[in-house]
N, CA, C and O atoms as CSV, one atom per row, in Angstrom:
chain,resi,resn,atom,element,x,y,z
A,1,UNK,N,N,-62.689,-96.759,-5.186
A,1,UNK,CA,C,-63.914,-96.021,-5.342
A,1,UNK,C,C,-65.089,-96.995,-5.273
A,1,UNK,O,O,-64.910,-98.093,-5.801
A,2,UNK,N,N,-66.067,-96.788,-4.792
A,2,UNK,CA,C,-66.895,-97.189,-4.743
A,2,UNK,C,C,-68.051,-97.124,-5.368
A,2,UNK,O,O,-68.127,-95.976,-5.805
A,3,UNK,N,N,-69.259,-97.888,-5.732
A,3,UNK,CA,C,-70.111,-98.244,-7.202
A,3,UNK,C,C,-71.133,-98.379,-6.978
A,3,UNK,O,O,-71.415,-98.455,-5.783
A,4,UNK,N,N,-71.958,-98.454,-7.730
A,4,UNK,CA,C,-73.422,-98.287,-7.651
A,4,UNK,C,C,-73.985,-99.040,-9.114
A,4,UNK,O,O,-73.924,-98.779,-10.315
A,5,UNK,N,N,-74.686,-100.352,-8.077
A,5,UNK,CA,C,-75.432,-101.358,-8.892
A,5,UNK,C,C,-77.130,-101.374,-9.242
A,5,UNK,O,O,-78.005,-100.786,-8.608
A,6,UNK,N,N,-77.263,-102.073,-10.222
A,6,UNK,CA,C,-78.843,-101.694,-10.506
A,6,UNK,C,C,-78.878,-103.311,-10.716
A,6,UNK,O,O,-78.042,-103.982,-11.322
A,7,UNK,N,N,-80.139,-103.795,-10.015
A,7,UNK,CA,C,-80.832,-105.168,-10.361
A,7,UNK,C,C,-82.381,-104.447,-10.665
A,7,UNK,O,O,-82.939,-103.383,-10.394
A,8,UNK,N,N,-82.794,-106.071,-11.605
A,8,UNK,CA,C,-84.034,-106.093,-12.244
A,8,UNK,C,C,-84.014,-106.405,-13.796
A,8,UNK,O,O,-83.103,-106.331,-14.620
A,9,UNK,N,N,-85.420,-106.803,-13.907
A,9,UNK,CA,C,-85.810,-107.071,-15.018
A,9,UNK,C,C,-84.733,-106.164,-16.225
A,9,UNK,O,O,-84.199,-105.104,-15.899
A,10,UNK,N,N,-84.570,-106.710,-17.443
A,10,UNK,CA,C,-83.386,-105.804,-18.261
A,10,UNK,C,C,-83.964,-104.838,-18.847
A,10,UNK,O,O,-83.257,-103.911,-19.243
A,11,UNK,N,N,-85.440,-104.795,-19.065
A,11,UNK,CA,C,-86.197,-103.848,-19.803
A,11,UNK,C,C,-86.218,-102.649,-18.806
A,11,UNK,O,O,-86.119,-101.500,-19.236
A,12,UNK,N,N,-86.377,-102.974,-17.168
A,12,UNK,CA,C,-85.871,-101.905,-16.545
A,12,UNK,C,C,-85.139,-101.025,-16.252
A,12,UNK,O,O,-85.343,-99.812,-16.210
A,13,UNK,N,N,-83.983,-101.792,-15.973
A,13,UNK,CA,C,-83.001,-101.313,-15.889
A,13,UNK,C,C,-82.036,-101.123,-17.056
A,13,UNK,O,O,-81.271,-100.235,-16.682
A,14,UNK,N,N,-81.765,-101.429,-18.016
A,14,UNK,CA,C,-81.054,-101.480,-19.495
A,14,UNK,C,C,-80.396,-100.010,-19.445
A,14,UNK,O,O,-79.182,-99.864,-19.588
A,15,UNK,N,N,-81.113,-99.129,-19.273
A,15,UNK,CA,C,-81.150,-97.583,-19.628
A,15,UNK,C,C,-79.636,-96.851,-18.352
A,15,UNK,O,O,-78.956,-95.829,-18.442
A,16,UNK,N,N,-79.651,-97.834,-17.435
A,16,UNK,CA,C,-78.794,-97.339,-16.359
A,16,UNK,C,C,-77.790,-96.836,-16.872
A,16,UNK,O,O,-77.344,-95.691,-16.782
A,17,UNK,N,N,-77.162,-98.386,-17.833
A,17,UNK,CA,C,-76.292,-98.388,-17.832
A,17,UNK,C,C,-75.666,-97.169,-18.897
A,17,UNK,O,O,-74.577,-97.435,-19.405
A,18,UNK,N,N,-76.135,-96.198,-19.160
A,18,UNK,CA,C,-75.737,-94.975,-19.988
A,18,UNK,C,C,-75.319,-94.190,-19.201
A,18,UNK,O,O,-74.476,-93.340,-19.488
A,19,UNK,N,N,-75.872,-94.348,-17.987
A,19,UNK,CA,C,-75.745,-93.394,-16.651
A,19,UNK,C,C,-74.174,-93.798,-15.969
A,19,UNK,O,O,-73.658,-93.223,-15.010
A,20,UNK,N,N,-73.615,-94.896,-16.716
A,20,UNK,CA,C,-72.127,-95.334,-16.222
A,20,UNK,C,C,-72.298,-96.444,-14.764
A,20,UNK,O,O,-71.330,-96.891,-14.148
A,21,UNK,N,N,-73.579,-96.693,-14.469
A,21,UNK,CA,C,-73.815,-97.544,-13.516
A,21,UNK,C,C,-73.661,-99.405,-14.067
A,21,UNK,O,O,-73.686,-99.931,-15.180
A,22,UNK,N,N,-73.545,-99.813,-13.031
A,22,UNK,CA,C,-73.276,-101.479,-13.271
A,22,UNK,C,C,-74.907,-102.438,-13.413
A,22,UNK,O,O,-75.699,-102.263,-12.488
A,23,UNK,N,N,-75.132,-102.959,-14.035
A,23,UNK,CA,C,-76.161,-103.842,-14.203
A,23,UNK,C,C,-76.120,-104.876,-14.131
A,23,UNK,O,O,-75.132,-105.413,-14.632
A,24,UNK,N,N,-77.108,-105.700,-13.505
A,24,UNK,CA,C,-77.081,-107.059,-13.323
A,24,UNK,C,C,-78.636,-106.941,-13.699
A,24,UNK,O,O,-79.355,-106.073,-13.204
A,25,UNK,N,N,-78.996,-107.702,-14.434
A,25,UNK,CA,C,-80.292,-108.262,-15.214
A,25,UNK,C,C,-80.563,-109.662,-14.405
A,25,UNK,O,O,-79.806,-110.632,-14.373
A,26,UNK,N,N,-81.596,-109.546,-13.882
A,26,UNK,CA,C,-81.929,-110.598,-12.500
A,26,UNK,C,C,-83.422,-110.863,-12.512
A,26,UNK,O,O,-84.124,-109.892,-12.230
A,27,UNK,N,N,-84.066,-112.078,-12.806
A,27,UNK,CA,C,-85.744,-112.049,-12.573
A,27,UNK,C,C,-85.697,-113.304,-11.732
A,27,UNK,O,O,-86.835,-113.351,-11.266
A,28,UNK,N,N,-85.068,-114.286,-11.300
A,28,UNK,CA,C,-85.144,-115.012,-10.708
A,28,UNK,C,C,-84.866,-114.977,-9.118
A,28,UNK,O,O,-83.697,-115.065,-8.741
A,29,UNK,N,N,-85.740,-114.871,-8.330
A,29,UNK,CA,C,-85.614,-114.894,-6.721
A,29,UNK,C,C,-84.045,-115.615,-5.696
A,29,UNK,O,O,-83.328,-115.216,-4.779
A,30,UNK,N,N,-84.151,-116.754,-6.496
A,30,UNK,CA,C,-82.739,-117.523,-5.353
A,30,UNK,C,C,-81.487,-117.065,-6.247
A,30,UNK,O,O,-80.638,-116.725,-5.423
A,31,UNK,N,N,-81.028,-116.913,-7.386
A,31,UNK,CA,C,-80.244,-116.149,-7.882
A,31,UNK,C,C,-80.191,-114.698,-7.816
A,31,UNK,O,O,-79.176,-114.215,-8.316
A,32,UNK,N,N,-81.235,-113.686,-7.206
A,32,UNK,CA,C,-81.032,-112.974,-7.086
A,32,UNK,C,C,-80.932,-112.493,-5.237
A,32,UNK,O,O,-81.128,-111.588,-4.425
A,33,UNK,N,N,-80.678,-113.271,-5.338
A,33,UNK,CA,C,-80.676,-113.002,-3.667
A,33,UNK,C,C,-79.180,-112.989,-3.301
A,33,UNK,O,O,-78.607,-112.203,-2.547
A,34,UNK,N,N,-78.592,-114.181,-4.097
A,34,UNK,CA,C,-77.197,-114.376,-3.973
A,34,UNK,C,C,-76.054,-113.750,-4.697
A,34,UNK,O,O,-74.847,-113.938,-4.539
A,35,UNK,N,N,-76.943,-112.647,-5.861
A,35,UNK,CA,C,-76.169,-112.011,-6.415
A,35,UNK,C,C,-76.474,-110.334,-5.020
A,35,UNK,O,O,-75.538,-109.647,-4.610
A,36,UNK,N,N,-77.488,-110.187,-4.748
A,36,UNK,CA,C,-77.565,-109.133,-3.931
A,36,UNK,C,C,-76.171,-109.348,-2.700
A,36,UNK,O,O,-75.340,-108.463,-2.498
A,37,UNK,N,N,-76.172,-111.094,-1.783
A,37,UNK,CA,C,-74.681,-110.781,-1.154
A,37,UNK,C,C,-73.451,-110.747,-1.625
A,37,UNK,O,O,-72.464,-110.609,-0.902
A,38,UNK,N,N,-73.409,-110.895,-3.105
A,38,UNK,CA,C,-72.269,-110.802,-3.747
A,38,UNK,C,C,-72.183,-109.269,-3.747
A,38,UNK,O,O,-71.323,-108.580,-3.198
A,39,UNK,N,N,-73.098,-108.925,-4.372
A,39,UNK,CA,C,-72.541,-107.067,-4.597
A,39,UNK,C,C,-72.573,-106.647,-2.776
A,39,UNK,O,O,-71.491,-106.270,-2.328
A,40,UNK,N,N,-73.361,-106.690,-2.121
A,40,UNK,CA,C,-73.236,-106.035,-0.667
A,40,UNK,C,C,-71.615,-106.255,-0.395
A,40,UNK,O,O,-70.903,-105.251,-0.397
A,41,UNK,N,N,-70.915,-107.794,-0.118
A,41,UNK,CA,C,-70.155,-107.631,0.213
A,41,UNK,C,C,-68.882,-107.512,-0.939
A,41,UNK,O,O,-68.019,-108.376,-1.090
A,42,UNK,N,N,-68.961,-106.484,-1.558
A,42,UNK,CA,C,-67.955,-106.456,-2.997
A,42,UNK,C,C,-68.035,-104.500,-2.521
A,42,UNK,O,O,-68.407,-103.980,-1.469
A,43,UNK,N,N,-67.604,-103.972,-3.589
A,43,UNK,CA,C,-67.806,-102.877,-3.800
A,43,UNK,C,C,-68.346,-101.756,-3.857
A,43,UNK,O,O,-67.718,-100.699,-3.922
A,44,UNK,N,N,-69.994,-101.900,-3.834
A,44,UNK,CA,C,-70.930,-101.729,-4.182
A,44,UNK,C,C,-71.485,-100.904,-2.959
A,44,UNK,O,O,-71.680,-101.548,-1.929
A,45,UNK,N,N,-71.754,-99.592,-2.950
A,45,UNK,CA,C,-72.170,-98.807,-1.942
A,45,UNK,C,C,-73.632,-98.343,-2.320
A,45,UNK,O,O,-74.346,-97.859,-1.441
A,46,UNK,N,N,-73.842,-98.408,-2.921
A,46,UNK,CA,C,-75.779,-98.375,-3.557
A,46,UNK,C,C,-76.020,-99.580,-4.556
A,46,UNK,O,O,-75.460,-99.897,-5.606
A,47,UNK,N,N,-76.744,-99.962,-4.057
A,47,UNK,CA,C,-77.543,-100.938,-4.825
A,47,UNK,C,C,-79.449,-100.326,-5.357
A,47,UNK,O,O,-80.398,-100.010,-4.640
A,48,UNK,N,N,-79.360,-100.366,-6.334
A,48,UNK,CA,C,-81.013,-100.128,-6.584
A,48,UNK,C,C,-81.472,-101.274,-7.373
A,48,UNK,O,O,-80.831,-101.802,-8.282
A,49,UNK,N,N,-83.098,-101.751,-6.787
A,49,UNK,CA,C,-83.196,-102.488,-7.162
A,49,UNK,C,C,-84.762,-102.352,-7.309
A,49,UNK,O,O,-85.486,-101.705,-6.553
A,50,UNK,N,N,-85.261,-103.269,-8.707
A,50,UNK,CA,C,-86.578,-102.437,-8.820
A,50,UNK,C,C,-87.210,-103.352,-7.582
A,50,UNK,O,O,-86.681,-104.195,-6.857
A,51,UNK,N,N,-88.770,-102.750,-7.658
A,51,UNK,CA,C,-89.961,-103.200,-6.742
A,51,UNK,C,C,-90.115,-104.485,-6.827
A,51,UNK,O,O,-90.208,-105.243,-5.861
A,52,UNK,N,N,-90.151,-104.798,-7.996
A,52,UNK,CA,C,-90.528,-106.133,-8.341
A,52,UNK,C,C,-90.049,-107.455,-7.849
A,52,UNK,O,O,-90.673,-108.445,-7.467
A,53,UNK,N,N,-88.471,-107.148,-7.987
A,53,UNK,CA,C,-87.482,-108.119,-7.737
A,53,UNK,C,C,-87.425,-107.775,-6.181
A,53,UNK,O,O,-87.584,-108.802,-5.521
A,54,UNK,N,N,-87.304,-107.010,-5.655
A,54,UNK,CA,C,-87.326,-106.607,-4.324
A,54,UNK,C,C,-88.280,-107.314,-3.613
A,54,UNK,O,O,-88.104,-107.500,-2.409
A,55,UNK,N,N,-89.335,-107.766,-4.217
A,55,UNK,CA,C,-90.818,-108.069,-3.171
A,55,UNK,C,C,-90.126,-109.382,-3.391
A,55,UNK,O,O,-90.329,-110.064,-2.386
A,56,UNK,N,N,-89.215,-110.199,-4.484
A,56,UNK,CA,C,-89.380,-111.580,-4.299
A,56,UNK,C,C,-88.001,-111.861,-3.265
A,56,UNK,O,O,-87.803,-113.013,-2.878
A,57,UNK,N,N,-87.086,-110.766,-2.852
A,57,UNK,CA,C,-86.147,-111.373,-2.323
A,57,UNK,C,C,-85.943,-110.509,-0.432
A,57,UNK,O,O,-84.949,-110.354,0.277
A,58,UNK,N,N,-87.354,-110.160,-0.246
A,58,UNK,CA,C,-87.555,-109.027,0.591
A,58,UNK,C,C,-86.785,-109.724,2.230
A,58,UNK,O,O,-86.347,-108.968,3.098
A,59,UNK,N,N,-86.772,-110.728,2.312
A,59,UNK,CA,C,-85.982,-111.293,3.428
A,59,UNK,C,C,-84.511,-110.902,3.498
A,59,UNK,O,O,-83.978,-110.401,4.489
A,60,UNK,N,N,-83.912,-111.184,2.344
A,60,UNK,CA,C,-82.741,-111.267,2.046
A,60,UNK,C,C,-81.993,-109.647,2.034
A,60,UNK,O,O,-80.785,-109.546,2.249
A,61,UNK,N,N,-82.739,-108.591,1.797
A,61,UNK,CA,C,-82.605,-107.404,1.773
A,61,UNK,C,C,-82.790,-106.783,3.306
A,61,UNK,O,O,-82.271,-105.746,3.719
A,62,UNK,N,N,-83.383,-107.394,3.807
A,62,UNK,CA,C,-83.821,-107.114,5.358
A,62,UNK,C,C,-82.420,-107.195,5.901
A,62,UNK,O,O,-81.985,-106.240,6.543
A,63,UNK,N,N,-81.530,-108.484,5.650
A,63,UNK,CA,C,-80.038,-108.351,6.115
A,63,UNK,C,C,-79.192,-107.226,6.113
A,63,UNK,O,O,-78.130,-107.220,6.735
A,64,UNK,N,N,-79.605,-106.266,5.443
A,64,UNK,CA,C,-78.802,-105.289,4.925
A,64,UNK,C,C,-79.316,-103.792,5.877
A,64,UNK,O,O,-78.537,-102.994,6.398
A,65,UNK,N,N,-80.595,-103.734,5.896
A,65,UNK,CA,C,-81.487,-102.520,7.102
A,65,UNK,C,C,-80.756,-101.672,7.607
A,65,UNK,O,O,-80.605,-100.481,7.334
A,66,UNK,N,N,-80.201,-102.450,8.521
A,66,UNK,CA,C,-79.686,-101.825,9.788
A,66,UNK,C,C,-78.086,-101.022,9.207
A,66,UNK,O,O,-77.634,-100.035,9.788
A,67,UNK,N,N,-77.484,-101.584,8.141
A,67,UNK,CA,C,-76.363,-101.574,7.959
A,67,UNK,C,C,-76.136,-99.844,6.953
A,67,UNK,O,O,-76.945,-99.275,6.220
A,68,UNK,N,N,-75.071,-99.546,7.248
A,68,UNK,CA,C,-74.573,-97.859,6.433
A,68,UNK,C,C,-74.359,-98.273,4.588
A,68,UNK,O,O,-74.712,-97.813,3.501
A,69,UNK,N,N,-73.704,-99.212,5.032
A,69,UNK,CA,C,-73.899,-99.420,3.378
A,69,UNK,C,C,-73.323,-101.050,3.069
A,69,UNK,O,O,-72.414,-101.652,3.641
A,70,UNK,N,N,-74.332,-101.557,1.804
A,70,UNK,CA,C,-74.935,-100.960,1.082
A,70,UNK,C,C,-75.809,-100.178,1.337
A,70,UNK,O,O,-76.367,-100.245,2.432
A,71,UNK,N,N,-76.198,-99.145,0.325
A,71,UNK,CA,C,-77.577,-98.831,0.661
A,71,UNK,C,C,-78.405,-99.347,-0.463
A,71,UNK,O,O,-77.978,-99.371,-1.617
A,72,UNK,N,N,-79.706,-99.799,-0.089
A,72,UNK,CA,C,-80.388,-100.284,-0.839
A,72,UNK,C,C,-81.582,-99.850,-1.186
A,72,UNK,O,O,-82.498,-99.982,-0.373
A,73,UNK,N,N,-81.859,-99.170,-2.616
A,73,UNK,CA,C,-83.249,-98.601,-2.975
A,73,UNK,C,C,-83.673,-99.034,-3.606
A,73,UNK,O,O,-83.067,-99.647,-4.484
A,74,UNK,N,N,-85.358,-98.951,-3.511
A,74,UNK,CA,C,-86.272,-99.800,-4.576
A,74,UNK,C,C,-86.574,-98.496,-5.851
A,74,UNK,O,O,-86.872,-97.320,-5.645
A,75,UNK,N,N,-86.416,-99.054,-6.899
A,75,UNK,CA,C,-87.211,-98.071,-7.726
A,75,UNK,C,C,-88.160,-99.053,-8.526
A,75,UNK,O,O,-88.104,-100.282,-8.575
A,76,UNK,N,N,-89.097,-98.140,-9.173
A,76,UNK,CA,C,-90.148,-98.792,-10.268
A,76,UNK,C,C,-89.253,-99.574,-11.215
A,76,UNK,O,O,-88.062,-99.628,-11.523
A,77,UNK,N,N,-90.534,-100.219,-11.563
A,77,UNK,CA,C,-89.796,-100.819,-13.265
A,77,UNK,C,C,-90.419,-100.498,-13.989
A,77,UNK,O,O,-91.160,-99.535,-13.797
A,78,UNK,N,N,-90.378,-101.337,-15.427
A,78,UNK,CA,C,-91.435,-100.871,-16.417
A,78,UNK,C,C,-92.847,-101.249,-16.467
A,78,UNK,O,O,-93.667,-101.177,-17.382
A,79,UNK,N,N,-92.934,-101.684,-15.226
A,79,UNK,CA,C,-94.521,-102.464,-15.241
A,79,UNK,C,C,-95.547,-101.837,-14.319
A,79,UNK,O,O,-96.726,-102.103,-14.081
A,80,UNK,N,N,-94.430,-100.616,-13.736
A,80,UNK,CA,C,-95.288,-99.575,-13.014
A,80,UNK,C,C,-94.634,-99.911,-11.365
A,80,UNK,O,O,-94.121,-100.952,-10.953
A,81,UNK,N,N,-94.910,-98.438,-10.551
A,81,UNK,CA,C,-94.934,-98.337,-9.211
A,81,UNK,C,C,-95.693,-98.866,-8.481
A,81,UNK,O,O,-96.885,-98.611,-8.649
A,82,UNK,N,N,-95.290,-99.818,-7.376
A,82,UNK,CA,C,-96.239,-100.229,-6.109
A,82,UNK,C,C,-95.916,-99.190,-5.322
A,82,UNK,O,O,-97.004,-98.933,-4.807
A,83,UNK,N,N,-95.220,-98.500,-4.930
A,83,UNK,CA,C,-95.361,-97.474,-3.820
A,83,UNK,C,C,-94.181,-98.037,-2.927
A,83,UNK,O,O,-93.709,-97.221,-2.135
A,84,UNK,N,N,-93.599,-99.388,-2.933
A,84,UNK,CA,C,-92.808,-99.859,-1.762
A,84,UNK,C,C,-91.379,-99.080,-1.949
A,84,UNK,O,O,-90.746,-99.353,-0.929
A,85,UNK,N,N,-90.773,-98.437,-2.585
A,85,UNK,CA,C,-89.592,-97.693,-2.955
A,85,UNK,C,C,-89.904,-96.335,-2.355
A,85,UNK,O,O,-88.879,-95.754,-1.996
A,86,UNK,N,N,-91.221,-95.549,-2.106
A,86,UNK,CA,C,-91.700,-94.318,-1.293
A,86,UNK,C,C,-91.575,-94.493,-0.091
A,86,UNK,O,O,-90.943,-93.765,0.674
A,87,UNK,N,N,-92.282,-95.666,0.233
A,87,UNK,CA,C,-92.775,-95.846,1.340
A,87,UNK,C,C,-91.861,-96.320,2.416
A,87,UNK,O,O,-92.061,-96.305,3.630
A,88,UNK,N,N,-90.463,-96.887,1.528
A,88,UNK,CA,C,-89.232,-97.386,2.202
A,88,UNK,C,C,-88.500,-96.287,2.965
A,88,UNK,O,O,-88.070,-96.240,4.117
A,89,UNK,N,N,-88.496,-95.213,1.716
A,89,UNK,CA,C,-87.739,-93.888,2.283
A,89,UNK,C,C,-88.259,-93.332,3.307
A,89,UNK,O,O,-87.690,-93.133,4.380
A,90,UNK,N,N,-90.020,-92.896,2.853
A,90,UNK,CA,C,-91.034,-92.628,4.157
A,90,UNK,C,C,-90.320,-93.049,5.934
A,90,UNK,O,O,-89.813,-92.568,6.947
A,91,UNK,N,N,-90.708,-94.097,5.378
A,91,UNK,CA,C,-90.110,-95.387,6.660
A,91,UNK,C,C,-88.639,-95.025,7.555
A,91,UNK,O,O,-88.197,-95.182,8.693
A,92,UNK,N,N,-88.299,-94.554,6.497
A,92,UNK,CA,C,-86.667,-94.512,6.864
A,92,UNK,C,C,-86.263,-93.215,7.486
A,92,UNK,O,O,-85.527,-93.160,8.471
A,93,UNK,N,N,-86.931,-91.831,6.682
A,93,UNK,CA,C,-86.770,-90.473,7.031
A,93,UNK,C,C,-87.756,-90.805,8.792
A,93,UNK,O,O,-87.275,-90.434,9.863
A,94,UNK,N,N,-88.676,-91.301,8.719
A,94,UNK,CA,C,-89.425,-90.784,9.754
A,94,UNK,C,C,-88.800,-91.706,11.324
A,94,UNK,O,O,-89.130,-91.450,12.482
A,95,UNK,N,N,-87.847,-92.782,10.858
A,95,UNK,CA,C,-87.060,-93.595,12.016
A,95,UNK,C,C,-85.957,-92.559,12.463
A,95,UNK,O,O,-85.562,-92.511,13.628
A,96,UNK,N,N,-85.471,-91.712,11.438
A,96,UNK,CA,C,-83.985,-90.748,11.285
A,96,UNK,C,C,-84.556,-89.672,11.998
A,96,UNK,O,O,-83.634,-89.044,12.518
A,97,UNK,N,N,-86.213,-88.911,12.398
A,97,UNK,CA,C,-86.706,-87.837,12.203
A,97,UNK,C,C,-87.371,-87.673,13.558
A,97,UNK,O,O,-87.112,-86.832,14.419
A,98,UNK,N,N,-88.416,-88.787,13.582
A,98,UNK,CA,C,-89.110,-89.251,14.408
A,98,UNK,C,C,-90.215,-88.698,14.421
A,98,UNK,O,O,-90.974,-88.530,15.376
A,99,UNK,N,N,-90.372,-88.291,12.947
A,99,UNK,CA,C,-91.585,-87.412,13.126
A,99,UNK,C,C,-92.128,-87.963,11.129
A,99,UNK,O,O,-91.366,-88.638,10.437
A,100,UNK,N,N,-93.520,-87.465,10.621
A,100,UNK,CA,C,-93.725,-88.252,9.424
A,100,UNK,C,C,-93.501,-86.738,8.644
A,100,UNK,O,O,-93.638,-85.536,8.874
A,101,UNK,N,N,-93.006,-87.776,7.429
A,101,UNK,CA,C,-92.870,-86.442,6.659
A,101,UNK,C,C,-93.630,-86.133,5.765
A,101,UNK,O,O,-93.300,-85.200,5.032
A,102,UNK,N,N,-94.666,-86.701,5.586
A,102,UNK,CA,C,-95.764,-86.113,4.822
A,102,UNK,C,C,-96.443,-85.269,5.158
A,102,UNK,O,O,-96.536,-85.402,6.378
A,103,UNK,N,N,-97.343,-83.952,4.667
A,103,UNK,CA,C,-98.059,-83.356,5.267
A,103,UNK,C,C,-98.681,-82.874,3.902
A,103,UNK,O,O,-98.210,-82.983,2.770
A,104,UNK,N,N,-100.184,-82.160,4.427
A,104,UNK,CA,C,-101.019,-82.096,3.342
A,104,UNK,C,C,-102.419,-82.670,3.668
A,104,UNK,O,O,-102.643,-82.691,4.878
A,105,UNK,N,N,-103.347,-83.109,2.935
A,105,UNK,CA,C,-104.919,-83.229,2.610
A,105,UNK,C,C,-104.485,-84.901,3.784
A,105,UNK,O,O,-103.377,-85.407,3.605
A,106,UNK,N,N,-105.164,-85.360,4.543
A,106,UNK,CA,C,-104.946,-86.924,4.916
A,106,UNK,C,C,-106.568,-87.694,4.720
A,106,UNK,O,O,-106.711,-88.897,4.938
């Protein structure tokens, strides 16, 4: 069976783990980069990972893009939303779509 990991700060993510998900508590960039190819190539069919930690290892996640799984999502942390976890999906529905999926006031 396959699993679903959460990186980030622990104040972020802490709460996952009630949800029965796996945690890795990660604030450091070159350790977390190398724990991201550890879980990609392990078990791990979702990875979420907050914004934060995401912006410092954003190269390293780029390896992964193109690929079915992992899949890799950004969510907020506790220090608030940048928008890059919306804007990823945005990004992603409208490559799958070819069309944007927002609509409304512009």
């Amino acid at each position: 069976m396959r699993k679903v990991a959460v990186m980030g700060d622990y104040d972020s993510i802490y709460g996952f783990a009630a949800l029965g998900l796996d945690i890795f508590p990660q604030t450091d960039a070159k350790e977390a980069a190398g724990l991201l190819r550890r879980l990609a190539g392990g078990e791990y069919a979702i990875i979420y990972i907050t914004e934060s930690l995401a912006e410092s290892i954003k190269e390293e996640i780029e390896n992964y893009k193109e690929q079915i799984t992992p899949a890799i999502i950004l969510i907020p942390g506790i220090k608030g939303n940048t928008g890059a976890g919306i804007n990823g999906v945005k990004a992603a529905v409208e490559q799958a779509i070819g069309s944007d999926i927002v609509f409304g006031d512009k």
